[in-house]
C-alpha positions in Angstrom: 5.9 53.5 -3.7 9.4 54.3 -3.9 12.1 52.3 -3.9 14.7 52.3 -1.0 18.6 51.8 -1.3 19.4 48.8 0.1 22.4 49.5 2.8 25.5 47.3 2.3 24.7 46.0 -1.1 27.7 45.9 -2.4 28.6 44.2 0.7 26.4 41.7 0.3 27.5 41.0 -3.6 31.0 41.0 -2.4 30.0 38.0 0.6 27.9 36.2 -2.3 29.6 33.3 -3.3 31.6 33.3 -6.4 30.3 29.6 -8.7 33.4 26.9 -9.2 34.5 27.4 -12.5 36.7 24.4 -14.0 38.3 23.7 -17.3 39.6 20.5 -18.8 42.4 22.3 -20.8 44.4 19.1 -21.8 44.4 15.4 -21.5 47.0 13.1 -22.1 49.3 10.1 -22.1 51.7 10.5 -19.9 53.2 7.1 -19.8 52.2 3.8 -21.3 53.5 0.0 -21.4 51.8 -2.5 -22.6 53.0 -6.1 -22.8 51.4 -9.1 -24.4 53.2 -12.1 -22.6 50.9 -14.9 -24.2 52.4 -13.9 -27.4 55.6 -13.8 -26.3 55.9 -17.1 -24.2 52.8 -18.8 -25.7 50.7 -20.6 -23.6 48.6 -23.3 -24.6 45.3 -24.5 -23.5 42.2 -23.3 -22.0 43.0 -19.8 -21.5 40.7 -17.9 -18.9 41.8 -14.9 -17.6 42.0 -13.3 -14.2 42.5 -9.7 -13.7 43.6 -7.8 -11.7 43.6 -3.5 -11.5 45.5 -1.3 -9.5 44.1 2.6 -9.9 46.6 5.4 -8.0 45.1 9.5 -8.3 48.4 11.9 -7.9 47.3 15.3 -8.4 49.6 18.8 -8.2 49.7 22.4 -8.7 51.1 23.7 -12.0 53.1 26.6 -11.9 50.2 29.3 -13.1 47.4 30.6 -11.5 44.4 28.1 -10.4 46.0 25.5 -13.0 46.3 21.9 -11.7 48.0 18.5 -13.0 45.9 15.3 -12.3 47.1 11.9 -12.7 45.6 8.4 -13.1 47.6 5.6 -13.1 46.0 2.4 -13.8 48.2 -1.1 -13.5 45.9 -3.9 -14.8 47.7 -7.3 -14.9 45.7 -10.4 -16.5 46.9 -13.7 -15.7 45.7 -17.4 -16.3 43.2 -18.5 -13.9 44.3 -22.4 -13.6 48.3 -21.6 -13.5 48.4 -18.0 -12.7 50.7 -17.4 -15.7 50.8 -14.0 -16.9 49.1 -12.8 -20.2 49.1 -9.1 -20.2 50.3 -6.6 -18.1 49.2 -2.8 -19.0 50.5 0.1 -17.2 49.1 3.7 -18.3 49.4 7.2 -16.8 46.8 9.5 -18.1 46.4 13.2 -17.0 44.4 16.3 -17.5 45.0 20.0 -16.9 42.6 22.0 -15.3 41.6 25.4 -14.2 39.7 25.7 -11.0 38.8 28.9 -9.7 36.3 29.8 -6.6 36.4 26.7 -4.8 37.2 26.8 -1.1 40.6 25.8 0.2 39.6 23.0 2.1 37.0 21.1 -0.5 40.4 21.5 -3.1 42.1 18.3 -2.3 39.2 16.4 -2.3 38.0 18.0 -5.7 41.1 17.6 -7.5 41.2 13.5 -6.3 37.6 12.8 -6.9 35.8 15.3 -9.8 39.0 15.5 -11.9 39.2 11.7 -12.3 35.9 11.0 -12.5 36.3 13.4 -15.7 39.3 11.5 -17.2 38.2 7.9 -16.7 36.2 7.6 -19.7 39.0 8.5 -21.9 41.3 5.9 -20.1 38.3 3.7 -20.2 38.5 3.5 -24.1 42.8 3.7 -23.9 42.6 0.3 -22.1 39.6 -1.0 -24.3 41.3 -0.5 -27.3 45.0 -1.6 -26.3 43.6 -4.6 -24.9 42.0 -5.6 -28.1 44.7 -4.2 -30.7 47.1 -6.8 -28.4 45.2 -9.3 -30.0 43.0 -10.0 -26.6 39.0 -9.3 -25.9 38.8 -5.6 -25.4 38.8 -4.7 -21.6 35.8 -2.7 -20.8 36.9 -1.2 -16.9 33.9 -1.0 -14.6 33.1 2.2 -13.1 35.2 3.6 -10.6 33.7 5.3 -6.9 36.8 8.1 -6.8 34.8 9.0 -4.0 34.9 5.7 -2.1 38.9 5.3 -3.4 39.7 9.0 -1.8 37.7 7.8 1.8 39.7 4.8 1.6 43.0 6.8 1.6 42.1 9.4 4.1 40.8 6.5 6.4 44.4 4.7 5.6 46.5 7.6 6.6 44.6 8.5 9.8 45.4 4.9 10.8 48.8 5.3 10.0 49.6 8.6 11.6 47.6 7.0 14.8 49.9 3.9 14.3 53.3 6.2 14.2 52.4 8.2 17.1 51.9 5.1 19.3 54.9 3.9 18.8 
């Protein structure tokens, strides 16, 4: 039996979905504060903390080709449960660069605020774990982060907004 030419084949490896390729090609410290207040003002007594963490996701194009900056920044403030005095406060602004290519203009956003992140955080998991404890404190082992549930927070936030602004 002989074999046919398939008609269109080229056409149909050309309408084949190309596979997402991304690259981590840096990760860094963009910005970092870190302040230990109980050494500084000294408070005495039964010290038990209470913390607190703010996590914000910024993400941009870079000026070549399928290259994109991502940013967490993490605020994580521990203060005294029984006088809410503050102990710590650590501020920390970690990034990546990566190349994406083949990924569909509309799952992009979403990509670069939820699969970018979720690639970083363990890195700024052990930044804040061992700042925590070289500050002379237990070190601070962040729980996982849902980046997905964080990004569907923020689109749910700004559709109520623009709905907000355009009744008024």
């Amino acid at each position: 039996m002989a074999k046919e030419p398939i008609e269109n084949a080229k056409n149909e490896e050309n309408a084949a979905p190309k596979p997402l390729k991304m690259q981590v090609l840096a990760q860094y410290i963009r910005d970092m504060s870190f302040e230990n207040i109980l050494a500084q003002k000294g408070i005495s007594g039964d010290v038990q903390p209470d913390i607190s963490i703010q996590v914000n996701i910024d993400a941009k194009k870079r000026t070549l080709e399928n290259q994109y900056e991502v940013i967490i920044k993490a605020e994580i403030a521990s203060k005294t449960k029984e006088k809410a005095e503050p102990m710590f406060l650590l501020e920390l602004e970690y990034g990546g660069i990566f190349h994406i290519e083949n990924i569909p203009d509309d799952q992009l956003h979403p990509y670069l605020m939820i699969e970018c992140p979720r690639m970083l955080f363990p890195f700024l998991r052990r930044i804040v774990s061992d700042v925590t404890r070289d500050g002379g404190f237990p070190p601070l082992n962040l729980d996982s982060i849902d980046f997905m549930q964080l990004y569907r927070n923020e689109v749910q936030r700004r559709v109520a907004e623009n709905v907000k602004e355009k009744a008024n």
